[in-house]
C-alpha positions in Angstrom: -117.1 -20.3 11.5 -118.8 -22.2 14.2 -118.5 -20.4 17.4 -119.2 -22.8 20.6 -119.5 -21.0 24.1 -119.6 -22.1 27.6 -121.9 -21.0 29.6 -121.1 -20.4 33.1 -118.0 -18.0 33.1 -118.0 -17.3 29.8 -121.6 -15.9 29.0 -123.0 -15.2 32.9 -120.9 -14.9 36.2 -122.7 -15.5 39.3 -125.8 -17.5 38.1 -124.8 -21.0 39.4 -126.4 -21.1 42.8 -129.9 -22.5 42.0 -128.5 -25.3 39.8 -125.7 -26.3 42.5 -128.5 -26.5 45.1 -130.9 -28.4 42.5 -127.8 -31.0 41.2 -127.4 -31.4 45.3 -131.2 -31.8 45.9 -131.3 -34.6 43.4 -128.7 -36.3 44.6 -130.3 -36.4 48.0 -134.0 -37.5 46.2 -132.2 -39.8 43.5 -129.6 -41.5 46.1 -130.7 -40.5 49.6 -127.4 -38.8 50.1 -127.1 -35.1 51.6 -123.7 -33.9 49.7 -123.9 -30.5 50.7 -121.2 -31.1 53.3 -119.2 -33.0 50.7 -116.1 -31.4 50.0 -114.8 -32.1 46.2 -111.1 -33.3 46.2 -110.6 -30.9 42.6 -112.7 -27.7 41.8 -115.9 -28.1 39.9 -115.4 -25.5 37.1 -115.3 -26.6 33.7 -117.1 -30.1 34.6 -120.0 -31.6 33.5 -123.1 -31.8 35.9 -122.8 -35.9 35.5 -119.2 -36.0 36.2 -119.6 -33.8 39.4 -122.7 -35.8 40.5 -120.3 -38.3 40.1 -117.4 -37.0 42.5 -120.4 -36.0 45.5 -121.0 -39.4 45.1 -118.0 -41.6 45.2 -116.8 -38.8 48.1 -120.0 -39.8 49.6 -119.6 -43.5 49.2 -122.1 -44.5 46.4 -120.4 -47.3 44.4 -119.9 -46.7 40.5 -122.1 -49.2 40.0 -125.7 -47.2 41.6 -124.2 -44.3 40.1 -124.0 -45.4 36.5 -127.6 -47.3 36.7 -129.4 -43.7 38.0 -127.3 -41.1 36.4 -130.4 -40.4 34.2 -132.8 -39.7 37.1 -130.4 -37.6 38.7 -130.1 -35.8 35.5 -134.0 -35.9 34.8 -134.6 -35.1 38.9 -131.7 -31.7 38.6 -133.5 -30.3 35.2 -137.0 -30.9 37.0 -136.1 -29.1 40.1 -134.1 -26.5 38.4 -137.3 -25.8 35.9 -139.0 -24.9 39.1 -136.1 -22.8 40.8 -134.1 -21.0 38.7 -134.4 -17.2 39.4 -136.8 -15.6 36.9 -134.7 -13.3 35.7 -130.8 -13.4 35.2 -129.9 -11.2 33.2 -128.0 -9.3 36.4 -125.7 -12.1 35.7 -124.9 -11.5 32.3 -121.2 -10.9 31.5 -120.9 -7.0 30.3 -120.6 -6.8 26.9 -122.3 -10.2 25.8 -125.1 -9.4 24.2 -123.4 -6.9 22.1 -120.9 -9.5 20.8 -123.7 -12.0 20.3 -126.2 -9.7 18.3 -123.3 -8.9 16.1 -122.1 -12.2 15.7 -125.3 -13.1 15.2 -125.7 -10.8 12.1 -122.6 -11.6 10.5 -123.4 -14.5 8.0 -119.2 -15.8 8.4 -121.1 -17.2 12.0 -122.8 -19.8 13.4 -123.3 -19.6 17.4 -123.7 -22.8 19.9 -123.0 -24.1 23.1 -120.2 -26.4 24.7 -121.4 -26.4 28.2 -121.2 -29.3 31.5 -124.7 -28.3 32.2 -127.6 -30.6 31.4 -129.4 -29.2 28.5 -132.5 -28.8 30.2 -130.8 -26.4 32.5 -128.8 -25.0 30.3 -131.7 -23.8 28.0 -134.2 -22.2 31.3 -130.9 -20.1 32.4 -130.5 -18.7 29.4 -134.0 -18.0 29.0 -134.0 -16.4 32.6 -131.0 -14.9 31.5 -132.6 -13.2 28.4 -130.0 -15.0 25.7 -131.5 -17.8 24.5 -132.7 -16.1 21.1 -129.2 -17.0 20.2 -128.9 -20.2 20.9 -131.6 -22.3 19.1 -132.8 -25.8 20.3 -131.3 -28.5 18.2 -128.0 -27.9 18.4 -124.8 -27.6 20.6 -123.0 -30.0 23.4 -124.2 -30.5 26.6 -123.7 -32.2 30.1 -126.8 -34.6 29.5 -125.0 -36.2 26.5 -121.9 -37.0 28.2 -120.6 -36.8 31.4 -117.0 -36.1 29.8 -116.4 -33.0 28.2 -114.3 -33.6 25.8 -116.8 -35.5 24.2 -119.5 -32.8 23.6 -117.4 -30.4 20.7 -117.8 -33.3 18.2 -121.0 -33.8 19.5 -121.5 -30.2 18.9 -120.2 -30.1 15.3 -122.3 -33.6 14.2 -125.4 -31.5 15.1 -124.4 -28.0 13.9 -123.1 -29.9 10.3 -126.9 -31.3 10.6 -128.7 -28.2 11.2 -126.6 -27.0 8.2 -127.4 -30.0 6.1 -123.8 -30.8 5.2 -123.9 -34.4 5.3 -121.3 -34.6 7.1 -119.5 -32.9 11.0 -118.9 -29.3 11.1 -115.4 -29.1 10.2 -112.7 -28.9 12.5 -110.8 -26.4 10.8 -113.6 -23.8 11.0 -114.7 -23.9 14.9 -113.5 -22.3 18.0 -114.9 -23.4 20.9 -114.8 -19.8 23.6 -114.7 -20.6 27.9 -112.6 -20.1 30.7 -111.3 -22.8 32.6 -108.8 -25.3 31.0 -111.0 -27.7 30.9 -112.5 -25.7 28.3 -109.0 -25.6 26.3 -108.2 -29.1 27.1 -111.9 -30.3 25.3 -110.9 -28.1 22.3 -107.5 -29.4 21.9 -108.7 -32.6 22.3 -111.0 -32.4 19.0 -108.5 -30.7 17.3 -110.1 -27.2 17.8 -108.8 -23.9 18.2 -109.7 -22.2 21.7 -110.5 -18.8 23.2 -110.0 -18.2 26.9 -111.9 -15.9 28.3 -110.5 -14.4 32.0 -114.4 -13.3 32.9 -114.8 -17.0 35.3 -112.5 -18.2 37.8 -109.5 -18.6 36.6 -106.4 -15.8 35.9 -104.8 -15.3 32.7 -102.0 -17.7 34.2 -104.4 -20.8 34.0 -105.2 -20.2 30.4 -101.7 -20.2 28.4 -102.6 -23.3 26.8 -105.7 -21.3 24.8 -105.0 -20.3 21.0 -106.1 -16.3 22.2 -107.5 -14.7 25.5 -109.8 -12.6 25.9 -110.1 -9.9 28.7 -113.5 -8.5 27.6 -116.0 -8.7 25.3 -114.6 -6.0 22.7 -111.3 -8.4 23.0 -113.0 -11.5 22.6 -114.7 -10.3 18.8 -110.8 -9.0 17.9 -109.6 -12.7 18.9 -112.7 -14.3 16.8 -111.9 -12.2 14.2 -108.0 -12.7 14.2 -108.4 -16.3 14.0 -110.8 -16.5 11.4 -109.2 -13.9 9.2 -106.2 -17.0 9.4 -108.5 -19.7 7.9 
């Protein structure tokens, strides 16, 4: 079973300050436009970094046009910056119970862990260095924010990789992933692949939000019950 978490929400609460400051600076340095007073028109959660680079910047003005022709050095100026300030240590911001869940998982050969996550690789790799979990998540693998600025695009990106790392020859399939967040947009890129979904109520959003989820998942202990309960129906 390949497993694919979010990040933000799902594996650490709390730990996006330094990259919303770093996607702003680079805005400001890429496009010479201060968004920080920007307000979004829809919340940010469960976005890519592109697309909400994308929504300071048509808020702000910027035609499509600039944006599409320097969305790579805004991605390229956000990952530079936030190289330089993420916190050094995060692992204050790690959601109880997670590394737990992912040293077990880890150890049972029935899984494979990546990512699904809006954040630009480069990011997404330092803050879980910083936040002391990338042993579990090796380089070469997973979906991120830097390969497509629309989200429901990154779990068969995810499973082309993970079926490469595997040396299948072909895409992870389908019927043995679950991708695990907790926003709907999270739900909605699963669904959209054809993928089972876990919602996890550890980010933003209530239990409410997340009906449209396969399982949910209170806590950590809850979340290896749901991952076992829908694997045990393969």
């Amino acid at each position: 079973m390949l497993l694919l978490f979010d990040i933000d929400g799902t594996l650490v609460r709390g730990a996006s300050g330094a990259h919303a400051a770093a996607l702003c600076q680079a805005l400001k340095n890429v496009h010479g436009v201060d968004v920080k007073g920007v307000k979004l028109a829809g919340s940010a959660a469960g976005r890519t970094d592109g697309e909400i680079a994308r929504m300071y910047l048509l808020e702000a003005g910027v035609s499509a046009e600039r944006i599409d022709a320097h969305a790579a050095d805004v991605r390229d100026e956000c990952c530079r910056i936030y190289a330089t300030d993420c916190p050094a240590d995060l692992t204050s911001t790690v959601i109880p119970g997670i590394p737990r869940l992912l040293e077990s998982l880890s150890a049972d050969g029935r899984f494979e862990l990546s990512l699904v996550t809006g954040n630009f690789q480069a990011v997404a790799r330092v803050k879980l260095r910083a936040a002391g979990l990338a042993r579990w998540f090796p380089a070469g693998q997973g979906g991120f924010g830097s390969d497509s600025e629309d989200r429901a695009a990154l779990p068969p990106i995810a499973r082309r990789r993970a079926g490469e790392r595997a040396g299948l020859g072909h895409s992870w399939p389908r019927a043995s992933t679950l991708v695990i967040g907790d926003t709907p947009r999270d739900i909605a890129c699963a669904h959209a692949d054809g993928l089972r979904c876990i919602a996890v109520t550890t980010g933003p959003h209530p239990r409410g939000d997340l009906e449209r989820a396969d399982a949910i998942a209170e806590e950590s202990s809850a979340l290896l019950a749901a991952i076992e309960s829908l694997t045990a129906q393969l």
